[in-house]
C-alpha positions, -999 to +999 in steps of 0.1 A: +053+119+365+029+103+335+001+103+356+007+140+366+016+150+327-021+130+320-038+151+346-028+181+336-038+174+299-071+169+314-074+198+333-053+218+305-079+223+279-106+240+300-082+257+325-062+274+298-101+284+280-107+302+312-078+318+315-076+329+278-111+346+285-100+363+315-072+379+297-096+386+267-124+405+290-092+425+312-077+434+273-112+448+264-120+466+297-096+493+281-116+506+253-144+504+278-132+527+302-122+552+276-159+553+266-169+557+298-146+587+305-148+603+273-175+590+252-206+584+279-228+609+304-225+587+332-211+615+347-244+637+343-238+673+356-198+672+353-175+655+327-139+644+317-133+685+316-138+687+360-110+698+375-090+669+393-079+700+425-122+701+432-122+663+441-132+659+477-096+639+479-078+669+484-106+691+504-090+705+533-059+711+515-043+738+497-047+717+466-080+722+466-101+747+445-066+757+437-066+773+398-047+745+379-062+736+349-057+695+349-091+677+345-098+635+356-099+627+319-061+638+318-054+617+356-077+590+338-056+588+305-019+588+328-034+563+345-047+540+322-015+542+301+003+531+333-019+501+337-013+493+297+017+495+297+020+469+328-006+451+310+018+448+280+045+439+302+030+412+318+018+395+286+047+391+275+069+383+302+094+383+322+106+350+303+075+337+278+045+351+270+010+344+281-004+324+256+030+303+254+032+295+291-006+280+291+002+259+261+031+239+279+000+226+303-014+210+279+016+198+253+043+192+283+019+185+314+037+210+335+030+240+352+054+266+354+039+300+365+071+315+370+077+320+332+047+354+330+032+378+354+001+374+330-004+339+344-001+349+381-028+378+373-055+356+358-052+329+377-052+346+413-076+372+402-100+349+395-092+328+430-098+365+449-131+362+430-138+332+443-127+331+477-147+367+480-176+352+469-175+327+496-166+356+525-198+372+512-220+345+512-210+336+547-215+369+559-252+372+544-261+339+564-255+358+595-269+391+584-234+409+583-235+429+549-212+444+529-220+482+520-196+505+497-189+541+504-212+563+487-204+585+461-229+605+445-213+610+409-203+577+389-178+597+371-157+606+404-161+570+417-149+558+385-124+578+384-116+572+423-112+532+417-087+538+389-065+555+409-072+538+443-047+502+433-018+527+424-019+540+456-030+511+477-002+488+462+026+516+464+014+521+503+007+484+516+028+462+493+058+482+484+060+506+516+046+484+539+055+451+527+084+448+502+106+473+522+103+453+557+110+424+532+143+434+525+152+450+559+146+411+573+163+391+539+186+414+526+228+411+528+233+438+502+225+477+505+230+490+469+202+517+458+201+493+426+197+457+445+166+478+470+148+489+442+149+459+423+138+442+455+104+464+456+096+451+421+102+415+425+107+402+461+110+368+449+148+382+441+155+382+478+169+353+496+141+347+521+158+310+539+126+317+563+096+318+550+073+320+586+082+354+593+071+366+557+040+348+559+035+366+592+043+401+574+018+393+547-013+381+569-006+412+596+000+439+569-034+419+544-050+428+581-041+461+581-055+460+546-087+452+559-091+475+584-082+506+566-108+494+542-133+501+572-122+527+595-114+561+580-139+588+568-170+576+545-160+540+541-173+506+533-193+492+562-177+461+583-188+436+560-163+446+540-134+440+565-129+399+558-133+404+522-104+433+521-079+415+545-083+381+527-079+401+491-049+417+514-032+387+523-036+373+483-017+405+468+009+401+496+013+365+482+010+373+448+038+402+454+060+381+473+058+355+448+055+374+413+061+406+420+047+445+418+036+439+383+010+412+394-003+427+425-011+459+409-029+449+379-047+419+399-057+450+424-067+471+392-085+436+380-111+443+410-116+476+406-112+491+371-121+462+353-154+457+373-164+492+377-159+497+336-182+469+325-204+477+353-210+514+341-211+501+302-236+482+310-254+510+330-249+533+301-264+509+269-292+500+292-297+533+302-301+519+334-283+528+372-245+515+380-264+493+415-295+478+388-259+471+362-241+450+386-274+426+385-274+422+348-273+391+330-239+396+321-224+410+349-236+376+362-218+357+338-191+375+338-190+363+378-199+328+363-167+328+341-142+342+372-160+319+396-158+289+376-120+299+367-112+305+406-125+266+413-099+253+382-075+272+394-073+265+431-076+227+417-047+228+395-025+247+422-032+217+445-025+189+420+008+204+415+017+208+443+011+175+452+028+158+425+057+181+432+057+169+467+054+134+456+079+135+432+102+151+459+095+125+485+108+101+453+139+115+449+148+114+489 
């Protein structure tokens, strides 16, 4: 146990630095993305004002064109008060808060990631980073690249991956994963006990973990492919990188709940996409020259970097936890 308290010192004072700058670049992408909404003209022609029923999302549909007067800069400000309110949330709990839970690495030697959501974000966001990076760079090797769908108003596409994690997570981890979840581990029925279930599947009982695994991987796959096969989507370069970022926020939901998953899936989109267009918008330069800025580049650095601590420290503990199991026996 001394030699695992000592490691974790070690390890403590740069994996907690990461992490503290994660959480401070997330914190900061919400200012950003209120300039870009509000304050910027990265939406040229149209702005916050255009009316959310004129989105191509609802073409086809009697929502469309329809006279309601509800622009994306009202969506946009629902839904980043959402997010910042999770954002809160997970900072602070459910037990300690953020700052609090990385200190007791490096004063107790311990890891205890069960204590705030805040820690589960940071520390498999920045994993998703990293293990995407890889995918990628695999891909390229064998010519297979990865194309996004193309949208020809920043504002929209903004606007689009803002909205897309509410909706993905509320389809393919709540619908698709946590309610299967309790059909297979569940011995209670209330409305109250299901619902709570949703939020946090950890509450379940699940005494066999194989056939959740297999839910995750299968439904991270069908992550994947709807990433890839419907309408003006990314091109199949992108299906690896979506399943494996799948089967991650199935973990991450299984094991810390909605709260995590979500804002780890708004991490990848929002957070990028705001920096990304701040950049484009100082620079007076496009959104695809922005993500090849310098600090866009660090900023990939940082969350690479953080991703290769993190997966490290994950793996020491649990193998000291192992050990000190097999020591107890």
């Amino acid at each position: 146990m001394q030699n695992s308290n000592k490691l974790f010192q070690a390890l403590g004072i740069p994996f907690t630095a990461l992490l503290s700058i994660i959480f401070g670049l997330l914190l900061v992408s919400f200012p950003i993305g209120i300039f870009i909404v509000f304050e910027s003209d990265v939406g040229g022609d149209i702005n916050f004002d255009y009316p959310v029923t004129h989105l191509e999302l609802f073409e086809g549909t009697a929502i469309y064109r329809a006279p309601v007067d509800v622009g994306i800069g009202d969506v946009f400000v629902v839904l980043w008060s959402f997010y910042a309110i999770l954002f809160v949330i997970s900072a602070l709990g459910p037990t300690t808060s953020f700052f609090k839970s990385l200190s007791s690495i490096i004063s107790l030697g311990k890891l205890d990631d069960s204590k705030n959501y805040m820690f589960g974000v940071a520390t498999w966001f920045s994993i998703l980073i990293l293990i995407s990076a890889l995918i990628n760079l695999v891909q390229e090797e064998f010519g297979i690249v990865t194309i996004p769908p193309l949208e020809e108003n920043n504002l929209i596409q903004f606007f689009y991956v803002s909205l897309a994690p509410l909706l993905e997570e509320f389809g393919f981890r709540i619908i698709l994963l946590g309610v299967p979840l309790f059909v297979l581990y569940s011995r209670r029925t209330s409305i109250k006990y299901f619902i709570r279930c949703l939020w946090t599947p950890s509450t379940l009982d699940i005494f066999d973990s194989k056939r959740a695994i297999f839910l995750i991987i299968f439904i991270g796959i069908l992550f994947g492919f709807a990433h890839i096969a419907f309408g003006e989507s990314w091109s199949e370069g992108k299906f690896a990188q979506a399943s494996v970022g799948g089967i991650i926020l199935g973990w991450v939901y299984l094991k810390y709940g909605f709260v995590a998953s979500l804002l780890i899936h708004w991490a990848t989109n929002y957070f990028v996409f705001s920096y990304a267009n701040f950049i484009a918008q100082i620079n007076f330069i496009s959104i695809d020259t922005a993500f090849s800025h310098s600090l866009m580049s660090s900023l990939e650095i940082l969350l690479l970097l953080s991703g290769v601590l993190s997966i490290t420290v994950l793996l020491v503990q649990k193998f000291y936890t192992k050990k000190e199991s097999n020591l107890e026996i």
